[in-house]
N, C-alpha and C positions, 0 to 999 in steps of 0.2 A: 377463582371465578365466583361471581354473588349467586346464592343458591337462594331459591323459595324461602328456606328456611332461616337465613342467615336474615334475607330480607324483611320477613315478619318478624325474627325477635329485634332488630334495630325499630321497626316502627313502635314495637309494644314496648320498648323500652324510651322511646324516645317523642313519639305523637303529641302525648300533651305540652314537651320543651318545648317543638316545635310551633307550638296551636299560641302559647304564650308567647312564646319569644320573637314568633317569626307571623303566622298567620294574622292574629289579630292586632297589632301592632302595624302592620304592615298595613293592612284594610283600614284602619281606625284614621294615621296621618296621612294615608293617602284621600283619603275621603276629604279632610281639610286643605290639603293642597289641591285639589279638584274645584272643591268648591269658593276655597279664599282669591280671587283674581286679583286684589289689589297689593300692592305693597305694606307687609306689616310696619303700624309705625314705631316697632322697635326697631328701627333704625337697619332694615330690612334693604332699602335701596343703597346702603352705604357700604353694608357687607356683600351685598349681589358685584356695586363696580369695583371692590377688592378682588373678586373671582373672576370678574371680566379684564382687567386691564393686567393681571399679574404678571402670563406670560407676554403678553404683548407689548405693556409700556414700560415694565420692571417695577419694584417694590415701592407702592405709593407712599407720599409724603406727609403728614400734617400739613393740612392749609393748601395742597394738591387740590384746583379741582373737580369735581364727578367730570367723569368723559360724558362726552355728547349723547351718545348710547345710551349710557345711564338717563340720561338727563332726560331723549326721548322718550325711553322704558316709563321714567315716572310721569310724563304728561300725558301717556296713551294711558296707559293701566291705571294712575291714580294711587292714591295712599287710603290707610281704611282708617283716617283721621280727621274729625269735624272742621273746619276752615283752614286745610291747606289752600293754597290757592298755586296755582302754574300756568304757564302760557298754554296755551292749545296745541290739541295733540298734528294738526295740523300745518304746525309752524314749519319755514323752511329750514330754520334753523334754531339751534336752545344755546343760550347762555347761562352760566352757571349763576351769575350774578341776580338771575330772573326769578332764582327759586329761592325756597326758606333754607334759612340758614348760610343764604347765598352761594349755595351750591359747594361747600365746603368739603373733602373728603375726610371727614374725622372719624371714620374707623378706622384708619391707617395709624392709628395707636395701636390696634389688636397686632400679636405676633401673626405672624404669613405659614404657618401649619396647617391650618383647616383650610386656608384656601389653595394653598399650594397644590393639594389632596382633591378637594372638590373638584377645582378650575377643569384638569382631564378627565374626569369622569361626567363631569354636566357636557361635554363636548361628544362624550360616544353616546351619552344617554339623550341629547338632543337628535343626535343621528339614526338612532335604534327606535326610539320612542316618540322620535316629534314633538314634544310637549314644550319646543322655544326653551329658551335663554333661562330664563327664571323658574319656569317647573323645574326641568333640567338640573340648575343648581339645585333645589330644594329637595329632590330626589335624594341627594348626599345624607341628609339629615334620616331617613331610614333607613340606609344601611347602616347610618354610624348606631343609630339606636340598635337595630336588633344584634349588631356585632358585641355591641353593650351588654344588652341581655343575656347571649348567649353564657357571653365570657360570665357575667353573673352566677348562674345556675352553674357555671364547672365550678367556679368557687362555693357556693353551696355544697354540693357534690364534696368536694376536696374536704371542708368546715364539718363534714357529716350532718350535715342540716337534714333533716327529715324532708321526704320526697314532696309529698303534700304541705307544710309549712314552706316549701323553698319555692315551688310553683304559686301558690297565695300570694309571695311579697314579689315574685318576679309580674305575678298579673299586677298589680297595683303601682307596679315602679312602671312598666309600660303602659299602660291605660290611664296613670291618673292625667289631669288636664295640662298641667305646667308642661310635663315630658312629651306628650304628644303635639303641644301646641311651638312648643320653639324644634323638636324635632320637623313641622311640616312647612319654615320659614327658612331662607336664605341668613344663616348665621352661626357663629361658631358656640354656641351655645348648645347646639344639637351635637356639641362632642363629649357633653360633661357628664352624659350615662359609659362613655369606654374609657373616659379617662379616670374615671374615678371605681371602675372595671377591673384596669388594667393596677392599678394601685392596688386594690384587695387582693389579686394574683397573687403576685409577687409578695406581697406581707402573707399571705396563707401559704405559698412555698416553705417560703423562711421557716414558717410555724411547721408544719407538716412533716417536711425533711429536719430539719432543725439542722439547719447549715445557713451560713452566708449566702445571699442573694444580692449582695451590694452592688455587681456590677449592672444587675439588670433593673436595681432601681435607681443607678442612676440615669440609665435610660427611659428610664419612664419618668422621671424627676424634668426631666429635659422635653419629652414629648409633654408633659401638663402643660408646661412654663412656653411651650411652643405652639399653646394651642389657641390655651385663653390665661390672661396670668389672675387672675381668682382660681383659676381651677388647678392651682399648685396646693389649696387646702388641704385635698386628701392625703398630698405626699406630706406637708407638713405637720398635719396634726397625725397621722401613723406612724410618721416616724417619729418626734417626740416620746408618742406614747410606745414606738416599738426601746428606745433608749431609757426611758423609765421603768419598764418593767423591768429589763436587765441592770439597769443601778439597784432595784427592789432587790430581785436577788440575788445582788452581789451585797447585799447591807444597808443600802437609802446612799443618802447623801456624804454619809462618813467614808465615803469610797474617795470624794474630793478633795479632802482634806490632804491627802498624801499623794506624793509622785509615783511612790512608788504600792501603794495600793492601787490608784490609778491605773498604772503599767499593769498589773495583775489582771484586773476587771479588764481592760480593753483586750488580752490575750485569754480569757477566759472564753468556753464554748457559749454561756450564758451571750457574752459582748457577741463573738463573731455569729451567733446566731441572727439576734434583735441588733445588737448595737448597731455592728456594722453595717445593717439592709439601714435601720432606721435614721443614720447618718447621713447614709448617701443618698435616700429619699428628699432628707430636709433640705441637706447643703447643693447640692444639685438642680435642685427645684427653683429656693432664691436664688442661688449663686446666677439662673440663665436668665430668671426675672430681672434680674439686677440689670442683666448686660442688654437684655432687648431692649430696657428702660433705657438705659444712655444714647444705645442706637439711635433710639426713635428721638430723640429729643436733637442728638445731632442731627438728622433728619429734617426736621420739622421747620417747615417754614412760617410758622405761626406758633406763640405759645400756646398749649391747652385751655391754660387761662383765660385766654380769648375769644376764643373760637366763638363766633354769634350762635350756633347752635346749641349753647350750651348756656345764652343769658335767659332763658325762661326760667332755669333752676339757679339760678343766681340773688334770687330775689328774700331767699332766708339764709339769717347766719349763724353758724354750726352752735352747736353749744353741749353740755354734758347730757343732760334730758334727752336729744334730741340721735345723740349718737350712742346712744345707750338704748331707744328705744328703736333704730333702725335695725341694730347687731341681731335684736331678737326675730325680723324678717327671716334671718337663713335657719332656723328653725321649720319653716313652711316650704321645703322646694316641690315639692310634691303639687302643691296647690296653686300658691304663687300668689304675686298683686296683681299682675298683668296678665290678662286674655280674655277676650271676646269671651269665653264661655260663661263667665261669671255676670256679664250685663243682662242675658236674657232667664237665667235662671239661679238667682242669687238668692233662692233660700236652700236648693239643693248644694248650691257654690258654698254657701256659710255651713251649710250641716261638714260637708268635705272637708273644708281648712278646717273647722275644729275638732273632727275625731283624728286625722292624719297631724296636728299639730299634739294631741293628746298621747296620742300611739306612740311620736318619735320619742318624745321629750319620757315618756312613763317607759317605755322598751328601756330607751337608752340610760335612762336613772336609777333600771331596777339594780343593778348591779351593785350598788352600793347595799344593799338588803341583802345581799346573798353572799351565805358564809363560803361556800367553795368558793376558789379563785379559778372560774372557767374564763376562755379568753373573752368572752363575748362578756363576764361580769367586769373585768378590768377594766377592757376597752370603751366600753357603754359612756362609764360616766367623763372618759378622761376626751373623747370625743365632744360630749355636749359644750364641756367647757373648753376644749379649742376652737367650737365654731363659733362661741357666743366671743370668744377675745378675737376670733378673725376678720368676724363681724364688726367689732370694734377700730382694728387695724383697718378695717375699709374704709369704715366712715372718716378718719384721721384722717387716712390717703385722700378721697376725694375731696374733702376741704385742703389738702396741702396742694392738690396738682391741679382742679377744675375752679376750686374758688367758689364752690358752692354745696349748701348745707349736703349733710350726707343724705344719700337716697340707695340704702343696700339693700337690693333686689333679692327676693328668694332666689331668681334663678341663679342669681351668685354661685349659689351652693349646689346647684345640679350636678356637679361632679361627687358628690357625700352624699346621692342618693342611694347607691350601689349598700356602701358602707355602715349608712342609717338601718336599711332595709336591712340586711344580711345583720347586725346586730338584732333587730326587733326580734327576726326569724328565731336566731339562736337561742334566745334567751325564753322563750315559750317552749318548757321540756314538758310540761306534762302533757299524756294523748287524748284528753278532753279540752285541757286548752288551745290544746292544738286544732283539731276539729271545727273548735269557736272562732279560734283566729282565723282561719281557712275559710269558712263558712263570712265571716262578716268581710275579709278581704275580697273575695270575689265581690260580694253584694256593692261594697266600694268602686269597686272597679266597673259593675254594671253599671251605678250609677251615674258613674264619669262619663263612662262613654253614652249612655242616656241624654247628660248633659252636652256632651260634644256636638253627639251627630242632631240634635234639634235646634242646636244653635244658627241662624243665617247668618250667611257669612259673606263677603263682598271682594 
């Protein structure tokens, strides 16, 4: 039975998790969903008729498309973008063909995870809460964050990250602009704080226990790759580096060389610890990208390449400059290119992106400076340089599949916020820099949401 006492040491121990992870987080995107009525035009009405038609018409097509529903949603409520143009909301009837991009469903490239998920829950939450069709969905996006969060701070916990540096980077991964701004939107974007959550787990398992965890990341290799396929980075660049640290200490690369030192390394505790989690991360992750990719393209009744929605971005052509200086985007997911917040208040917006682009890049590089080999020194630098080459491998891929110069969005990376974050944390051991870090985090985090909630919003 819960006693008085049992119940105040869970709160003393637990209130400010709570107050970061759940309270103000929660009040922060809701506030933006309250006040945003329009359709975000991050392609916000594309992923809403994904979650409306899923169970009802079965898994949409390329070149499928918007249902009528859809179609009405966007001529009543509008888009919060300067010359759309639509029929009147008044109309008896909408034709797909009436709208931009002539009514197109080309989010039916994204895997069917998040909406699969969402689709019954925006259903009891329209029936409990009222809040129609599109809050409803948009609702999805703060559970999935504080589910994020949460799982964050136990890996902190598990990492032994100090109490107060771990609550600092947890306020700043939920309060900064990017995170709260696609968690309060209709989009599978607002998965990429538990996916990238659920990745640190499991590699802090592995590390903690020091046993194999392979079969649980192949399941989380599979849920990335089934959510959003950019947000298979964390499983790919972890595992990598969880299989190089253990080639490290099996000898480097001279382990390759031979079958049967090979054979040794891979039966070694070093391998079934890292190797094996970090194997079944990588090859699991692409292995289901690979295959949703073929799906979808047998699927599709239209090439990607085609898709009129997509010849606005067609008009530059890719080149090494230009895919080199995109990669560096997933550097910023914290802040991002895109969101209202940054039009109304864009010298507070420029102070943000550049101390949180400072922060990542200087945490995650200190390691290289530091003679003990703690995990968060390894990890730091072998992380920067798998985002900036996956950053790379984006911009490749959208000039090989869309036909149009590369444009890699921070929020790409919001799955590697989890993981950015929980490095910064670790790697500030002394208790005065701790203090400082803690102390300018918060102050960050006020800022943000200074910025947020003064922003208007349509």
């Amino acid at each position: 039975m819960l006693s008085v006492s049992h119940l105040t040491s869970f709160l003393k121990k637990w209130w400010l998790p709570l107050l970061f992870c759940v309270v103000l987080p929660t009040a922060v995107v809701g506030s933006v969903i309250q006040r945003h009525s329009q359709f975000s035009p991050i392609d916000e009405q594309a992923h809403f008729d994904y979650v409306e038609r899923l169970y009802s018409h079965g898994l949409p097509a390329v070149g499928d498309p918007l249902m009528e529903s859809t179609l009405r949603e966007i001529a009543c409520r509008g888009t919060a973008l300067p010359g759309i143009v639509t029929p009147p909301c008044t109309s008896p009837t909408f034709t797909a063909k009436d709208f931009p991009g002539e009514g197109y469903q080309y989010e039916a490239q994204q895997p069917p995870l998040y909406y699969a998920v969402t689709a019954p829950v925006a259903k009891v939450m329209e029936k409990v809460a009222g809040l129609g069709p599109v809050g409803s969905a948009r609702m999805m996006g703060v559970f999935l964050l504080i589910a994020g969060l949460l799982l964050s701070w136990h890996v902190a916990q598990l990492m032994k990250i100090p109490r107060l540096t771990s609550l600092a980077g947890i306020a700043v991964m939920g309060l900064s602009p990017t995170v709260v701004y696609y968690s309060a939107i209709v989009n599978n974007d607002s998965a990429g704080i538990l996916c990238g959550a659920l990745v640190c787990l499991v590699a802090a398992l592995a590390h903690t226990k020091q046993r194999s965890h392979a079969k649980h990341a192949v399941a989380i290799g599979i849920v990335c790759a089934l959510t959003k396929s950019v947000f298979i980075l964390p499983a790919v660049i972890i595992g990598m580096a969880m299989v190089a640290v253990s080639l490290h200490q099996a000898g480097g690369i001279s382990v390759l060389t031979s079958k049967n030192k090979l054979k040794n390394w891979w039966q070694s505790p070093s391998a079934k610890t890292y190797a094996h989690t970090g194997a079944a991360f990588f090859a699991s992750s692409l292995i289901c990208t690979l295959v949703w990719t073929m799906v979808m393209r047998t699927l599709a009744s239209i090439p990607l390449s085609q898709l009129p929605t997509f010849q606005v971005l067609r008009g530059t052509k890719a080149n090494l400059g230009n895919v080199l200086e995109e990669a560096t985007h997933l550097l910023s997911p914290l802040t991002g290119l895109y969101h209202p917040f940054q039009y109304w208040n864009k010298d507070v917006f420029t102070f943000l992106n550049t101390v949180s682009l400072v922060a990542i890049v200087a945490g995650c590089a200190a390691g290289v400076f530091v003679a003990t080999r703690q995990w968060w020194a390894v990890l730091g630098p072998l992380v920067l340089l798998g985002l900036f080459a996956g950053g790379i491998a984006m911009g490749v891929g959208f000039w090989t599949i869309y036909h149009f110069a590369p444009t890699t969005e921070p929020r790409y990376a919001l799955s590697m916020v989890p993981v950015l974050v929980l490095i910064l944390c670790a790697g500030i051991q002394r208790a005065t820099a701790q203090k400082v870090f803690a102390l300018a985090a918060f102050a960050f985090s006020a800022m943000s949401v200074w910025m947020i909630i003064q922003t208007p919003l349509v």
